[in-house]
Backbone bond lengths (Angstrom), bond angles and torsions (degrees), N, CA, C in turn:
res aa  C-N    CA-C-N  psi(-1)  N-CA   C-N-CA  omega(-1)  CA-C   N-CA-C  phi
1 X - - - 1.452 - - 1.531 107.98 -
2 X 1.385 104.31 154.24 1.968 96.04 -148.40 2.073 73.09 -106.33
3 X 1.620 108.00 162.49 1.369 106.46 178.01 1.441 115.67 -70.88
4 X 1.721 119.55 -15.22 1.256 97.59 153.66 0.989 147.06 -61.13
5 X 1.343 118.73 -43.32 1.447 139.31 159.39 1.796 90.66 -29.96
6 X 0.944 97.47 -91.71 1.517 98.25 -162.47 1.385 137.91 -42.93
7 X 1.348 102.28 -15.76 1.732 133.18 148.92 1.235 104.44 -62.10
8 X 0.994 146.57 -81.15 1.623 156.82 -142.81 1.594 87.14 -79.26
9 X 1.024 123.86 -23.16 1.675 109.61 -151.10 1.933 88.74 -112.51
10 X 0.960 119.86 -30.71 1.671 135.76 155.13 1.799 108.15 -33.10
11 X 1.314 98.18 -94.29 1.694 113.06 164.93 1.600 120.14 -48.27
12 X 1.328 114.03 -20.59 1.568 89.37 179.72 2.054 98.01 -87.43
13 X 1.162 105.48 -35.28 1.491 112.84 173.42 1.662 96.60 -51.58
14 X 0.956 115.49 -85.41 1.869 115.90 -169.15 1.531 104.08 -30.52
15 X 1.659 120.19 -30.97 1.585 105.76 -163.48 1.388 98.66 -98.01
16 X 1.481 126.81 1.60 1.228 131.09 168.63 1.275 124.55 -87.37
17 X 1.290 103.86 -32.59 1.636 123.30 175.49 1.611 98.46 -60.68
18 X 1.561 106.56 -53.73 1.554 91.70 -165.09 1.989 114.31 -102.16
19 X 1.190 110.44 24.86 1.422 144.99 153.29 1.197 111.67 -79.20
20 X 1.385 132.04 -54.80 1.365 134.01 -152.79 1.698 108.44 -90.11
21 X 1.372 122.36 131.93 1.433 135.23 -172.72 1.834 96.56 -70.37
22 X 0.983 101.49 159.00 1.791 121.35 -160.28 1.430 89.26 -52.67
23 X 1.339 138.46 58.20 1.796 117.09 -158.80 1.654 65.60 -107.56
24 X 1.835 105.59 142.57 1.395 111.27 -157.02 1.922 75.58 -96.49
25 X 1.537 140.80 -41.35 1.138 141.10 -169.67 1.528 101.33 -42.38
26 X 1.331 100.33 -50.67 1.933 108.81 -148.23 1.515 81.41 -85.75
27 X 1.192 140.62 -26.59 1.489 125.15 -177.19 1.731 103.98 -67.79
28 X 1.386 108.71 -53.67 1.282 127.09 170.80 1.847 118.34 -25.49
29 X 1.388 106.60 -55.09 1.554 133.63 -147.31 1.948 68.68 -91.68
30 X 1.603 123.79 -72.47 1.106 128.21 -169.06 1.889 116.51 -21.97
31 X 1.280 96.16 -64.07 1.570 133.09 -170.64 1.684 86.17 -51.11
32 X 1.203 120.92 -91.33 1.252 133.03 -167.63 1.527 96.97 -29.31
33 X 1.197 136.93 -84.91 1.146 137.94 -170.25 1.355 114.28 -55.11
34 X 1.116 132.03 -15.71 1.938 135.92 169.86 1.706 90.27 -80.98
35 X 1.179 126.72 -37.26 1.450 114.37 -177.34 1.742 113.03 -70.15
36 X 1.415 104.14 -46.84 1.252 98.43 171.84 1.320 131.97 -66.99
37 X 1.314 121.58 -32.64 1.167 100.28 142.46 1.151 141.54 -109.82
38 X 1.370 141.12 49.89 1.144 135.48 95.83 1.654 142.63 0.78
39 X 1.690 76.68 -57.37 1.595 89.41 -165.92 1.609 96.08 -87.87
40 X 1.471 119.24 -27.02 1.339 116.05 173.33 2.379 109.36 -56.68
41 X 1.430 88.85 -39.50 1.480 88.74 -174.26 1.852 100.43 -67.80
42 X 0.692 108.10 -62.56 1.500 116.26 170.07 1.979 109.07 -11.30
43 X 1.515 96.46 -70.61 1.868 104.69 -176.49 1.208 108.96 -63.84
44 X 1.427 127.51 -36.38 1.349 145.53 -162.21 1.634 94.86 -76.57
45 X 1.382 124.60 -44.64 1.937 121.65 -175.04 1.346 85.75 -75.84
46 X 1.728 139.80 -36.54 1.301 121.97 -160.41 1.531 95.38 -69.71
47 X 1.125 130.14 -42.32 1.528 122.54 -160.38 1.433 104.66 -97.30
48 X 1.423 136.06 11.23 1.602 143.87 144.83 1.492 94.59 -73.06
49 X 1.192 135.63 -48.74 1.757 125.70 -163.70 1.119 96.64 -59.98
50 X 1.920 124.47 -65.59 0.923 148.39 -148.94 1.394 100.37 -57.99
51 X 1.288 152.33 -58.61 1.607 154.41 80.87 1.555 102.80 39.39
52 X 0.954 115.92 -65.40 2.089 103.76 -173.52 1.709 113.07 -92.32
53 X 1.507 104.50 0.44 1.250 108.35 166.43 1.657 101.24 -80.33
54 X 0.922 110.68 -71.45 1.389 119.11 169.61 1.814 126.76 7.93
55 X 1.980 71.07 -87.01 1.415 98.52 172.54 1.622 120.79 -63.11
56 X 0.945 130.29 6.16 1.322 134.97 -162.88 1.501 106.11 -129.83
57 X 1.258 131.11 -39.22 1.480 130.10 141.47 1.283 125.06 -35.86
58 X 1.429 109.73 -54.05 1.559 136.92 -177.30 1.996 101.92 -48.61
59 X 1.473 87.22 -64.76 1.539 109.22 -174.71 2.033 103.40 -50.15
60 X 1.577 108.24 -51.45 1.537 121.25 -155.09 2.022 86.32 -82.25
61 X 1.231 127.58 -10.19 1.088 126.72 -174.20 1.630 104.36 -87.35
62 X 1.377 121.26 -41.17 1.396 132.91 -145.53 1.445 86.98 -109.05
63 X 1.385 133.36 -25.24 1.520 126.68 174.23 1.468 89.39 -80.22
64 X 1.585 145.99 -56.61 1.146 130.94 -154.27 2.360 93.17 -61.19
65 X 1.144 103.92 -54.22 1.401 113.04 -159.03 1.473 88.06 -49.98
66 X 1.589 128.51 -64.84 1.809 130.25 164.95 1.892 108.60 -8.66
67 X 1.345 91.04 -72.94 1.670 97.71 162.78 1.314 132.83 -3.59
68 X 1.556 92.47 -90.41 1.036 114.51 -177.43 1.547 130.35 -49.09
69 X 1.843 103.78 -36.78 1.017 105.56 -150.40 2.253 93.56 -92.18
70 X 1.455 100.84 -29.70 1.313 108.83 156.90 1.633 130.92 -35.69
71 X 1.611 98.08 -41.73 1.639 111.18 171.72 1.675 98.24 -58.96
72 X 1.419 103.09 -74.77 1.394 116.42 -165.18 1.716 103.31 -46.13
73 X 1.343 125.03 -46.63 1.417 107.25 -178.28 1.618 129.95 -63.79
74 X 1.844 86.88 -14.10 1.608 95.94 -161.52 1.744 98.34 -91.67
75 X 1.254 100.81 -17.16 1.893 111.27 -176.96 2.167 95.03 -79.19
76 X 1.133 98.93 -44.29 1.487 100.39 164.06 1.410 132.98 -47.54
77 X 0.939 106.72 -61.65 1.925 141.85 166.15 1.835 97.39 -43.36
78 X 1.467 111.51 -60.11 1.809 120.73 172.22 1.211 117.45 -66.29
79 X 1.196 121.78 -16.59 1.806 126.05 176.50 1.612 107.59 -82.61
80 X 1.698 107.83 -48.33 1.283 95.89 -162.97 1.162 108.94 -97.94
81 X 1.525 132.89 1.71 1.362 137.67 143.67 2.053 121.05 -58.79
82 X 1.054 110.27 -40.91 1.470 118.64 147.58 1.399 129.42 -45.91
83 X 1.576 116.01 -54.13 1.366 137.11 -175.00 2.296 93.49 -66.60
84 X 1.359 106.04 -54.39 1.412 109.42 166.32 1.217 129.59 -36.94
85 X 1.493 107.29 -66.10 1.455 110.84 -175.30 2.027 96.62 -69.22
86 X 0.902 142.46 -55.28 1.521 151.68 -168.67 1.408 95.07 -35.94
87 X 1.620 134.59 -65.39 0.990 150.11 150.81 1.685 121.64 -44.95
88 X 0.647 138.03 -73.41 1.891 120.10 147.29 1.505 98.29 -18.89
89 X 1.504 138.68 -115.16 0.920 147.23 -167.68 1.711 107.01 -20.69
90 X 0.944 121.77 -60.28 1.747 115.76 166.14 1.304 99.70 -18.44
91 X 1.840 94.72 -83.17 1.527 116.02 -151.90 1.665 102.61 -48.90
92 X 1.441 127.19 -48.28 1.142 127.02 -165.51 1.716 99.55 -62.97
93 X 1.415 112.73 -62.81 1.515 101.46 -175.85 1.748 118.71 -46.24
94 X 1.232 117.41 -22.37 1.619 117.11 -173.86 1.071 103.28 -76.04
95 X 1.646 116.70 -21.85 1.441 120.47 -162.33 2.090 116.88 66.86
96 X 1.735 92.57 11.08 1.657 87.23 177.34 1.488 95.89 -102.61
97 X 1.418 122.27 107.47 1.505 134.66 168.83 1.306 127.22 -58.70
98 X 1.591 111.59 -30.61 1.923 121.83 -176.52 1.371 88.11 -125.60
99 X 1.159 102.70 123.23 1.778 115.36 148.65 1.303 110.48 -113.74
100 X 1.517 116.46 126.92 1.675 129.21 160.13 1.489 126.08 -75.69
101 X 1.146 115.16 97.93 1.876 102.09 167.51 1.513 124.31 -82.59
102 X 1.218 113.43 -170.85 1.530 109.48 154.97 1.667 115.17 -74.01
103 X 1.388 124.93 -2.46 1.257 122.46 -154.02 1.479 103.32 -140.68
104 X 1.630 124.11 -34.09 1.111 110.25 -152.16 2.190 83.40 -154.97
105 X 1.336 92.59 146.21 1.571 110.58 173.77 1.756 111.50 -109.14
106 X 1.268 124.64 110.50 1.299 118.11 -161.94 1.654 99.05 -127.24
107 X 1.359 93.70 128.89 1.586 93.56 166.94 1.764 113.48 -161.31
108 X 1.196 103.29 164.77 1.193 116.43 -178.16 1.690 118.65 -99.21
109 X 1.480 101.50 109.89 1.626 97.94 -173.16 1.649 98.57 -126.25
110 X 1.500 115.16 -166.53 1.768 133.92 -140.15 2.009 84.26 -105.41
111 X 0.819 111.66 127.19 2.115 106.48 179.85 1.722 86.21 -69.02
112 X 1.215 89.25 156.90 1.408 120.60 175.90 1.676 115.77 -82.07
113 X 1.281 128.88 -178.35 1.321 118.76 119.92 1.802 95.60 115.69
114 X 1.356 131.69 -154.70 1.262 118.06 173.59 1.702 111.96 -79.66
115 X 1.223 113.35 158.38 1.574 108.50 172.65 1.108 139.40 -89.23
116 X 1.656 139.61 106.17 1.121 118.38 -148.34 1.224 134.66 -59.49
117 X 1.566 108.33 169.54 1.397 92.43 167.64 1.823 116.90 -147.12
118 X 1.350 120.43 135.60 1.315 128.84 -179.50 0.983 116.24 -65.35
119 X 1.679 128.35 122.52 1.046 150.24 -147.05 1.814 117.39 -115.54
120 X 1.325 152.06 29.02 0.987 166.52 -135.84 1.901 101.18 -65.12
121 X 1.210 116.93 63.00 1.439 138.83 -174.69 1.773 99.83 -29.10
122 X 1.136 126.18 -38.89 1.545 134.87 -165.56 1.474 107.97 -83.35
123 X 1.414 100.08 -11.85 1.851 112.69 172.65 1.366 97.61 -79.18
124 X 1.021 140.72 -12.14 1.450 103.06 -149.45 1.763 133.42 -99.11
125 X 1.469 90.01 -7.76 1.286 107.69 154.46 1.840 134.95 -49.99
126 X 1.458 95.41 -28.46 1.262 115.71 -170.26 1.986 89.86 -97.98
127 X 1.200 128.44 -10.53 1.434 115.63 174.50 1.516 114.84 -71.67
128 X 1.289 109.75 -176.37 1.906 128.04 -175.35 1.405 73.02 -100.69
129 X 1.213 109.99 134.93 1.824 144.34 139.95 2.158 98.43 -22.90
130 X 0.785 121.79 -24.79 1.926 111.88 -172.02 1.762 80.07 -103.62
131 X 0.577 114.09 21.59 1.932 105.69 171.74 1.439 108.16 -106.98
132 X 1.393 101.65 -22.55 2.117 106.41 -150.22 1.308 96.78 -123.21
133 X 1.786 137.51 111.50 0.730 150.34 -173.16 1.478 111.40 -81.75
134 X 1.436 138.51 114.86 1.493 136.16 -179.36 1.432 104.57 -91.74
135 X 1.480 115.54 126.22 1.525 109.82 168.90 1.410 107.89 -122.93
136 X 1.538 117.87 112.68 1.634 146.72 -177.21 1.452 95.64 -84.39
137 X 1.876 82.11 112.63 2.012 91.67 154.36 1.283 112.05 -148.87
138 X 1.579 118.22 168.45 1.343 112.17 -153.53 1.981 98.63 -72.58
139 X 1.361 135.22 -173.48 1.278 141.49 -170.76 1.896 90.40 -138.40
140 X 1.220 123.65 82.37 1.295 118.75 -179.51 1.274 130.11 -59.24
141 X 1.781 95.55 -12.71 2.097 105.24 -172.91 1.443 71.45 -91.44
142 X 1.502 157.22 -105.99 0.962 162.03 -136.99 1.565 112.71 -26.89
143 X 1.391 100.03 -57.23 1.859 105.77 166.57 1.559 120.54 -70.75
144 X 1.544 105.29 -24.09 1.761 104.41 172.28 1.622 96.19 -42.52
145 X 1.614 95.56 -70.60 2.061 118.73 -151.38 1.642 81.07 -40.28
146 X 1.494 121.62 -60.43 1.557 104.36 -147.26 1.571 93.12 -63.34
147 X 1.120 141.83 -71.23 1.460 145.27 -163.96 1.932 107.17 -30.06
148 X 1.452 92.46 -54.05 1.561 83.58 164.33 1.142 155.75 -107.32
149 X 1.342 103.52 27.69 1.584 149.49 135.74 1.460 115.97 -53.83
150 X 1.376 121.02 -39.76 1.658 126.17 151.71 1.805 93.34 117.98
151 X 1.825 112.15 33.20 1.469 121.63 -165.36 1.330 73.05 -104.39
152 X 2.015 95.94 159.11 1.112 126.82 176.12 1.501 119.84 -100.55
153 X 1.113 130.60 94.05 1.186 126.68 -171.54 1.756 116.36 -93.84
154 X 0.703 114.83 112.54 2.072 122.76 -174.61 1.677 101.51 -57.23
155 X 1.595 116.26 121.52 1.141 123.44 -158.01 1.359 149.88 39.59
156 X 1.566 89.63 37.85 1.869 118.97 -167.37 1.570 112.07 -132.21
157 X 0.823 124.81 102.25 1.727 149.55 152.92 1.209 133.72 -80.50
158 X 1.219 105.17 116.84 1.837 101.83 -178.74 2.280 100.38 -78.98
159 X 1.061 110.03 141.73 1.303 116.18 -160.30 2.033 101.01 -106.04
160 X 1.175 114.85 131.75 1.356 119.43 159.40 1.435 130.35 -28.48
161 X 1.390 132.05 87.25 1.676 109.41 -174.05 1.728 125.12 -49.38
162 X 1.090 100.91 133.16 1.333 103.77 -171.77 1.809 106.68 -64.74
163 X 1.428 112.56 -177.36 1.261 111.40 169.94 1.396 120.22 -137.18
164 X 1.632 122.97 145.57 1.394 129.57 -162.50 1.210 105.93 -121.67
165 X 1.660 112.58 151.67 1.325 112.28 169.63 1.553 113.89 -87.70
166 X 1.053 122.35 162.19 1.969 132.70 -164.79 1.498 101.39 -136.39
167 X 1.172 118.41 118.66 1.494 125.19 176.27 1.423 89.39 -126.06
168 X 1.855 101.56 118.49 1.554 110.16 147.22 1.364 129.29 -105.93
């Protein structure tokens, strides 16, 4: 029996139970069948756990393996950025800038793009206001306290806690 079934078949019993006139039989006949399934809902959550245990190993297995393999690309990613500059640094000390292979044209040129610029963070007090960029965002613990303080905040709602399932 699928857990809908046993949902649907739950509630139509409960709205019969409290539909049905004191008939002590039909309470009787009622009862029996709310027990059974019961006990059907009962096996049916054991073999949903049994199922999210599963899946949740599965999941904590395939994020660790994700991991791993993130390290290894990123230890990859640090080698051949090393292996780059080593080779730059060659080329620059030889002073030979283009090397030709059979395969590959390599050279060392000027980066493109805007030019940087050094930023001395401990200055910045001493800058003009059009230098120092302000970025405004709301403080949600700050608007919680007022909201439940019984303050009115303009497009601010304290929200319903949601609810979770707990497997021990």
């Amino acid at each position: 029996m699928s857990l809908y079934a046993i949902s649907t078949d739950l509630a139509t019993i409960v709205d019969r139970l409290l539909d049905t006139p004191e008939s002590p039989e039909v309470q009787a006949e009622l009862a029996a069948v709310l027990e059974g399934l019961d006990a059907a809902l009962t096996d049916k959550a054991e073999d949903y756990v049994l199922v999210i245990k599963e899946l949740e190993a599965r999941a904590e297995a395939r994020t660790a393996e994700a991991r791993r393999m993130r390290e290894l690309a990123g230890c990859d990613s640090a080698l051949a950025e090393r292996l780059k500059e080593r080779l730059k640094s060659a080329m620059e000390g030889t002073g030979r800038l283009k090397i030709d292979t059979e395969r590959f044209k390599i050279s060392v040129q000027r980066n493109g793009g805007k030019q940087p610029v050094a930023i001395d963070p401990t200055a910045m007090d001493l800058w003009d206001g059009k230098f120092v960029r302000v970025k405004r965002e709301p403080d949600a613990d700050v608007i919680r306290q007022a909201l439940e303080a019984g303050e009115e905040v303009v497009g601010c709602s304290l929200m319903e806690r949601g609810t979770s399932l707990r497997v021990r």
